[in-house]
DRENTISE-461446 format. One record per residue (C-alpha): x, y, z. Coordinates in steps of 0.1 Angstrom, whole numbers, plus 5000, padded with zeros to 4 digits. Layout:
REM residues N
XYZ/...
***
This chain:
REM residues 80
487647735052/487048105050/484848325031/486448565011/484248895004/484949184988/484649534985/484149804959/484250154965/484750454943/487650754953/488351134945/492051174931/492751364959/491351024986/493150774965/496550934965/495750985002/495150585006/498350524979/500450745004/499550555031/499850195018/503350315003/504450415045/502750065063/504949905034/508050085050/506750055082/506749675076/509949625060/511949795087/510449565113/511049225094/514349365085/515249545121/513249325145/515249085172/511848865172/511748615146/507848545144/507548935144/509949005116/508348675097/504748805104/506149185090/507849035058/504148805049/502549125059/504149345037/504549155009/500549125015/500549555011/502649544986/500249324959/497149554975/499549874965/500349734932/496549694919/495550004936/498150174916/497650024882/493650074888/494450444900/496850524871/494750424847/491650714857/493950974871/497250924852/500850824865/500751164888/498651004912/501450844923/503751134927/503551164967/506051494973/505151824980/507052014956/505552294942/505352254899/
***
């Protein structure tokens, strides 16, 4: 049996888009491998992976949104 733990930290806007950003590419990086990959156990491990990143994203997101707004989500680089 394991021991789950757990971590709290706090984040500027500017280091939680930075981790949001980031967690939105390894969830791309993922799918293209479980989707592109010739090696079964290494597109299966990519798919559990991902969908793994994807419920980490999702809560980061919601908890994120909800001090810093929807924009903290908004990744491009177009000026306003």
């Amino acid at each position: 049996m394991s021991v789950l733990r757990e971590l709290k930290t706090s984040l500027l806007d500017w280091e939680a888009r930075v981790v949001l950003e980031s967690l939105s590419r390894e969830i791309q990086r993922l799918k293209d491998i479980a989707e592109n990959s010739t090696d079964e156990d290494e597109a299966a491990d990519a798919g559990n992976d991902c969908l793994e990143v994807v419920g980490l994203n999702e809560r980061l997101e919601t908890e994120a949104a909800s001090v810093f707004g929807d924009q903290i989500k908004d990744f491009s680089r177009d000026e306003v």
